[in-house]
C-alpha positions in Angstrom: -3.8 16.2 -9.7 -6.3 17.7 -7.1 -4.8 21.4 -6.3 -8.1 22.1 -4.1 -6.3 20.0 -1.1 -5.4 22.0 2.0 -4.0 19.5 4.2 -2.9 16.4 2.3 -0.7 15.6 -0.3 -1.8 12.5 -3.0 0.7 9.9 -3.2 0.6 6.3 -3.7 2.4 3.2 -2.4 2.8 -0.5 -3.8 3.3 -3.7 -1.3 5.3 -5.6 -3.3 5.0 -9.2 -2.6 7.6 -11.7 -4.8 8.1 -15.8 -4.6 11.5 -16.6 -2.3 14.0 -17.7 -4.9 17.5 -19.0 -3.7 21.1 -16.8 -3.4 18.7 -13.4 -3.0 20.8 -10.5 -1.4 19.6 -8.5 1.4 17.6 -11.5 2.9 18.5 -10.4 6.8 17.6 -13.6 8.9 15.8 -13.3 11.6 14.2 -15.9 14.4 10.0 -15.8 15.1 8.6 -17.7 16.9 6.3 -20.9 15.1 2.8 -20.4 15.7 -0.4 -20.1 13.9 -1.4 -17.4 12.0 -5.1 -17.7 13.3 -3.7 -17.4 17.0 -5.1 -14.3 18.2 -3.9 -14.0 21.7 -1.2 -10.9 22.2 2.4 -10.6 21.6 5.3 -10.8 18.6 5.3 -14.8 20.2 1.8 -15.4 18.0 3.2 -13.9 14.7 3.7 -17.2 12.3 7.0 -18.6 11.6 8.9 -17.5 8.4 9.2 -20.7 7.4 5.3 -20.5 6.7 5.8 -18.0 4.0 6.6 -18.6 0.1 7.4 -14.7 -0.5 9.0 -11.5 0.8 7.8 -7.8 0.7 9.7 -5.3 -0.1 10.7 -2.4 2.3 13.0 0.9 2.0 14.8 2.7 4.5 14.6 6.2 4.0 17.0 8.6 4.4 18.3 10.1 7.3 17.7 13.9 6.0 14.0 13.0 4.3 11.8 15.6 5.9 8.8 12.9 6.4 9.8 9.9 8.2 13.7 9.8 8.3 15.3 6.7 8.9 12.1 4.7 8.6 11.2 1.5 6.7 8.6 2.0 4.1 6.7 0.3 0.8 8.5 1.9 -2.4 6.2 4.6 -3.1 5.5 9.0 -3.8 3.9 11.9 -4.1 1.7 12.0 -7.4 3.3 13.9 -10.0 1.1 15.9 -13.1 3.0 13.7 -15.7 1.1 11.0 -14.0 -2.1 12.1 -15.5 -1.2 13.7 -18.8 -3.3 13.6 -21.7 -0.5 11.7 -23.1 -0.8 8.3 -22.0 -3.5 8.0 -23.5 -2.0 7.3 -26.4 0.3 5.2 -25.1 -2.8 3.1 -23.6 -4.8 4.1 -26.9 -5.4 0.2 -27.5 -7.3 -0.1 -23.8 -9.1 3.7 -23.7 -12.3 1.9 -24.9 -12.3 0.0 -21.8 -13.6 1.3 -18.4 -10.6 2.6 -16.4 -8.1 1.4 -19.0 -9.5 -2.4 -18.6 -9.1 -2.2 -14.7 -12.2 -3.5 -14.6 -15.4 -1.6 -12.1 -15.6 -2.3 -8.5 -19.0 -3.1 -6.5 -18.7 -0.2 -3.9 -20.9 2.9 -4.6 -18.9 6.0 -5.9 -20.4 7.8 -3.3 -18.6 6.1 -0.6 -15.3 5.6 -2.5 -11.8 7.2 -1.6 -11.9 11.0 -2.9 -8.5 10.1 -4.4 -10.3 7.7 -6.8 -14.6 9.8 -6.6 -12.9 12.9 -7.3 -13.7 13.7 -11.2 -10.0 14.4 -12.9 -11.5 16.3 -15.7 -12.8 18.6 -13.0 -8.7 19.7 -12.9 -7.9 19.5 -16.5 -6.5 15.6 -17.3 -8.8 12.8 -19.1 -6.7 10.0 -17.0 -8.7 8.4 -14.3 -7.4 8.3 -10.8 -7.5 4.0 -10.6 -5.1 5.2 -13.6 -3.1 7.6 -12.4 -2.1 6.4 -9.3 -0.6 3.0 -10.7 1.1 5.1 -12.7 2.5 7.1 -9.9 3.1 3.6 -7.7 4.8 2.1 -10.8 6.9 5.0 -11.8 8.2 5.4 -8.0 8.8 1.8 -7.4 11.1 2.2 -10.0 12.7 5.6 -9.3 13.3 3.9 -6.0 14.2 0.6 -6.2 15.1 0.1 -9.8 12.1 -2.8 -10.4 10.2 -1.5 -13.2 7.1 -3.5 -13.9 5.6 -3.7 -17.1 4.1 -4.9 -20.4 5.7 -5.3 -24.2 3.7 -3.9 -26.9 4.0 -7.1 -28.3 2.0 -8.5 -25.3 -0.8 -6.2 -26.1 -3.0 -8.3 -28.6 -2.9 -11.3 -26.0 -3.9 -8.8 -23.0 -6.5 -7.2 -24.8 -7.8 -10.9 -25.8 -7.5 -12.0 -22.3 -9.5 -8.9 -21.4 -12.4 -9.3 -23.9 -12.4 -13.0 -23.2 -12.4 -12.8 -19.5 -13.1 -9.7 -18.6 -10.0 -9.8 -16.6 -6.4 -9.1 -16.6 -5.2 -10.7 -14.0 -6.8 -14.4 -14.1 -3.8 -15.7 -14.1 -0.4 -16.6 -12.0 1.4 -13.4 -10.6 3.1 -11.1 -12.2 6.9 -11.4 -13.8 9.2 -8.3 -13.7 10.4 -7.1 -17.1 13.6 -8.3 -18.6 15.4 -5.2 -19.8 19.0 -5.2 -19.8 20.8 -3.5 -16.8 22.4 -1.0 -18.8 19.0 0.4 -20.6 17.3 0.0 -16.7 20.2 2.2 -14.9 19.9 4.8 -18.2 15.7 5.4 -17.7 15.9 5.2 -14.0 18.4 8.1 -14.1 16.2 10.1 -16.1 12.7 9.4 -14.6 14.8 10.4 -11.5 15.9 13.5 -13.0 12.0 14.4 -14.1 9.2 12.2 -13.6 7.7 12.9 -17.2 10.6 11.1 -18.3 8.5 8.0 -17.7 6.2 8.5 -20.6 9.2 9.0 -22.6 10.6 5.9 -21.4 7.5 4.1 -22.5 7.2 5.6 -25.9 10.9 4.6 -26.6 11.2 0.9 -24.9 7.6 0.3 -26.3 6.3 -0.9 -23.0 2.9 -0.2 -21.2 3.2 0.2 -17.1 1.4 -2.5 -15.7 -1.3 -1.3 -14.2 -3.2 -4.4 -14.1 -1.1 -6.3 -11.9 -1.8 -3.6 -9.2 -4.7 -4.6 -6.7 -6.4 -1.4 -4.6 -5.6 -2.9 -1.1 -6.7 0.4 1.7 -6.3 4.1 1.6 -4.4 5.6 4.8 -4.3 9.6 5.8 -1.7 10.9 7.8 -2.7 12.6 10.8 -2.2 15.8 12.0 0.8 16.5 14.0 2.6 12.8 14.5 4.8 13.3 11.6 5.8 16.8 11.3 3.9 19.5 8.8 3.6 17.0 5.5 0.2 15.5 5.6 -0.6 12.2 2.9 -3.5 10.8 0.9 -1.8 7.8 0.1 -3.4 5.5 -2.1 -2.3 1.3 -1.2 -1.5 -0.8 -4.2 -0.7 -4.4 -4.0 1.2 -6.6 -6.4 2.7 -10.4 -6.1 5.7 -11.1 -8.4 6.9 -14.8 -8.8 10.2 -14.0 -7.5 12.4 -11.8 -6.3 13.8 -9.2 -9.0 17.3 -7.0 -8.9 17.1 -4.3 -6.2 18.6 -1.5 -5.9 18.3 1.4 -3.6 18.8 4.7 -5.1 21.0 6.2 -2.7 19.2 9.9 -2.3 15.7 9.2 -0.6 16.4 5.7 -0.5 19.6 4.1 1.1 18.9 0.5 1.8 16.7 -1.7 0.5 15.4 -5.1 2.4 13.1 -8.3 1.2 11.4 -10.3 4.6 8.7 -12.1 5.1 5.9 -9.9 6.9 6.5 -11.8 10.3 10.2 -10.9 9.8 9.6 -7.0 9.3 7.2 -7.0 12.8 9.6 -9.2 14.8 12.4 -6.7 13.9 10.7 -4.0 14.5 9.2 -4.9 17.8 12.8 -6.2 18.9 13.8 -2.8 17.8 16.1 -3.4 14.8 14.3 -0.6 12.9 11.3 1.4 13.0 8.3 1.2 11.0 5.1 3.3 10.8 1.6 2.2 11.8 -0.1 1.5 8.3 2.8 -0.4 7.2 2.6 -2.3 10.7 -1.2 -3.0 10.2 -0.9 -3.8 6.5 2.1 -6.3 7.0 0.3 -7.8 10.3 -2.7 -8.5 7.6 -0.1 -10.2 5.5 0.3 -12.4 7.8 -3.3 -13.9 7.7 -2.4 -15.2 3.7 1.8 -16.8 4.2 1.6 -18.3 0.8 2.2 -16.0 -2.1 -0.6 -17.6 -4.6 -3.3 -17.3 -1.7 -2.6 -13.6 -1.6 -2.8 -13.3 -5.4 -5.8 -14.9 -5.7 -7.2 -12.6 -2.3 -5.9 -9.4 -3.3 -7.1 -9.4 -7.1 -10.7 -10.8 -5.9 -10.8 -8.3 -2.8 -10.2 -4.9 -4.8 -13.1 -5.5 -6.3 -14.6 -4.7 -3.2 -13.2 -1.1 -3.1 -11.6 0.0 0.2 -12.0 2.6 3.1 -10.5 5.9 3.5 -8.5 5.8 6.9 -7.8 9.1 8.8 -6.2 7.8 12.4 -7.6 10.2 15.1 -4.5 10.8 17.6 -4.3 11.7 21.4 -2.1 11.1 24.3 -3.3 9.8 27.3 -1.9 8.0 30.1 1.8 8.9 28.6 0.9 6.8 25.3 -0.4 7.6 22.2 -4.2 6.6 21.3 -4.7 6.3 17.5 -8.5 5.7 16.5 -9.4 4.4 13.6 -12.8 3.9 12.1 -15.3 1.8 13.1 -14.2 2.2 16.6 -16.7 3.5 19.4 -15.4 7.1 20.3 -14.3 7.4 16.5 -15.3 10.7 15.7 -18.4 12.2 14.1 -16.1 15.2 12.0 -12.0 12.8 12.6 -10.9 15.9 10.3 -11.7 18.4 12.6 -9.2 16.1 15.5 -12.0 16.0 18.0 -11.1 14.0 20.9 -11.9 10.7 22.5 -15.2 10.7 23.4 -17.4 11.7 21.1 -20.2 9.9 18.7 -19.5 7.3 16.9 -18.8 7.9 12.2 -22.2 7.1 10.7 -20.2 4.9 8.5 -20.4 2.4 11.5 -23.9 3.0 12.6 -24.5 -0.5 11.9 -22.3 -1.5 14.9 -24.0 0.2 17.9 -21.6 -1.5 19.9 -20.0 0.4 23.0 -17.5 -2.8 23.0 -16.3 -2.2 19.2 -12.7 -0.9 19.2 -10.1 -0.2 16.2 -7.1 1.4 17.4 -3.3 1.6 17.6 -2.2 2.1 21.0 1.8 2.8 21.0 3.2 2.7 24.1 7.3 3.8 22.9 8.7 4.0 19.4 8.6 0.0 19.1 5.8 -0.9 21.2 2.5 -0.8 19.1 -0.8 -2.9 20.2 -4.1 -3.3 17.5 -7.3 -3.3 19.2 -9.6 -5.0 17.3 -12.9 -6.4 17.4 -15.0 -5.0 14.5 -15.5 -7.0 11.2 -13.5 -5.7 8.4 -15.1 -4.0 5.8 -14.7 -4.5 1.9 -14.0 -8.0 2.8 -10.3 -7.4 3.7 -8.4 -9.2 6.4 -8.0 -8.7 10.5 -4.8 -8.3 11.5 -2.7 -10.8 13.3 -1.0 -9.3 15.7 -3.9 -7.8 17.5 -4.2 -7.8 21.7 -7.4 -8.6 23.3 -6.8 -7.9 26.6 -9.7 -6.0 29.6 -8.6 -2.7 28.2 -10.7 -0.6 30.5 -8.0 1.2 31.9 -7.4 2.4 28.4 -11.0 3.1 27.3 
């Protein structure tokens, strides 16, 4: 863990993505209307019919007394705990330590310009566990603390993964991911106790003879919180991605977590924008992404060839003006120079997008009420990720 951090807390997240499967619970239905996912013109109209997509994602609702976010709909997902990087998993992932980052395989993106929740040097703080480690860990263990799905790997397995790795070079070659098959009764028993202390996740490990499975996690983007929209709590949440070939038992946990939903993406931003429930910007922009891939293989295939691309840190720069709230996000034109010291709109442009030297290029959230929010977008993604669909290219000079 990185004690140095004033203003943000490390966490990590996982967008769970599984294959529709019939008789699911909690499959709300909702009406979209049909339209391509390529249509880039505004409003919820242009978001592609469910019937486009093969899978669901998972979302929470948080509790009404959570101090960060109550009441919203989030990815399963938490604060990073020590146990997450102690020295003992690496015995537990003895078998794969001769790897680089347990056999997660290197990215192309320079460590220079990587996330500091991945560049940041763990021995620095006392653990030998990388952070591309750590954090699947952390993503894994609070998936299941959360939900109750609990994704990982037999020790049986591990011959034919470390085969596949030395072979291939790569863990994830093949279909997406199952869910384990544990009985109920040995699930409910762990997930009480990793509840009750997350080092109880090791344990759990040692015991079931399981490893988590870290490989079927793909880096997807990095998103800050900014200062002041969501009380004192600031995060460094690190984005995993995983597809599952269909939809496992669910169950919410009934503290942090009291309902628990699978819909496609265009389902989750209909609702929201029709104000069924509320939603927060990343998981907006990440599920409006989505919906550029509708079939669950596609988005396999994407996401485990993308993260090896790496990803870019995301602090949203906030102001209010005109009665709405301006969110700036990088890459766009008066995207701040220093966006942690929350200078305002107007300034120079981050020398990460010098290459631009466009006074047109914009990137931001504009949210007009609670259910209202537009993405202006007309850079190029970096890392080779995906535009968002639902994105409004009107004259915005009156908001400019």
């Amino acid at each position: 863990m990185n004690t140095t951090l004033n203003h943000w807390k490390e966490s990590a997240t996982l967008i769970l993505a599984a294959g529709h499967r019939l008789g699911v619970a909690s499959r709300t239905p909702r009406t979209v209307a049909a339209v391509s996912p390529q249509d880039s013109s505004c409003g919820p109209q242009h978001l592609p019919h469910k019937s486009r997509f093969d899978y669901d994602v998972l979302l929470l609702k948080r509790s009404g007394k959570s101090g960060f976010m109550p009441n919203a709909y989030v990815f399963p997902g938490g604060k990073v705990h020590s146990s997450d990087f102690s020295i003992e998993w690496l015995d537990i992932f003895k078998s794969f330590c001769n790897f680089s980052n347990f056999a997660l395989g290197n990215v192309t993106q320079p460590l220079e310009t990587r996330p500091p929740i991945f560049a940041t040097d763990r021995l620095k703080f006392g653990s030998p566990i990388p952070g591309e480690v750590a954090f699947r860990i952390c993503a894994l263990r609070e998936t299941f603390e959360e939900s109750g799905v609990l994704l990982v790997v037999p020790k049986l397995e591990e011959k034919s993964l470390l085969k596949s790795i030395e072979d291939k070079g790569d863990t994830a070659q093949g279909q997406h991911y199952k869910v384990n098959d544990l009985c109920s009764t040995e699930l409910t028993k762990w997930r009480a106790l990793v509840n009750q202390n997350p080092s109880n996740f090791i344990r759990m490990c040692r015991e079931l003879e399981v490893l988590p499975n870290i490989w079927a996690l793909h880096e997807w983007c990095n998103w800050l919180t900014p200062s002041g929209r969501y009380g004192v709590t600031r995060f460094d949440t690190m984005f995993f991605i995983c597809c599952l070939q269909e939809i496992p038992h669910t169950l919410q946990d009934e503290k942090e977590i009291v309902r628990f939903q699978w819909s496609t993406p265009s389902e989750v931003l209909q609702s929201y924008i029709s104000g069924e429930f509320w939603i927060a910007p990343p998981q907006f922009y990440e599920l409006s992404r989505m919906c550029r891939v509708p079939l669950l293989e596609d988005l396999h295939v994407f996401s485990r060839r993308r993260a090896k691309e790496g990803c870019e840190q995301w602090l949203p720069v906030v102001s209010l003006k005109d009665k709405q709230f301006l969110s700036l996000l990088p890459g766009d034109k008066d995207y701040p120079l220093d966006p942690s010291g929350e200078v305002g709109v107007g300034t120079s442009t981050d020398p990460q997008q010098e290459d631009a030297q466009d006074d047109s290029a914009l990137h931001r959230f504009v949210t007009v009420d609670q259910n209202t929010i537009n993405i202006q977008i007309t850079i190029t993604p970096k890392y080779n990720h995906l535009l968002p669909v639902v994105t409004f290219p009107h004259d915005l000079k009156s908001q400019s």
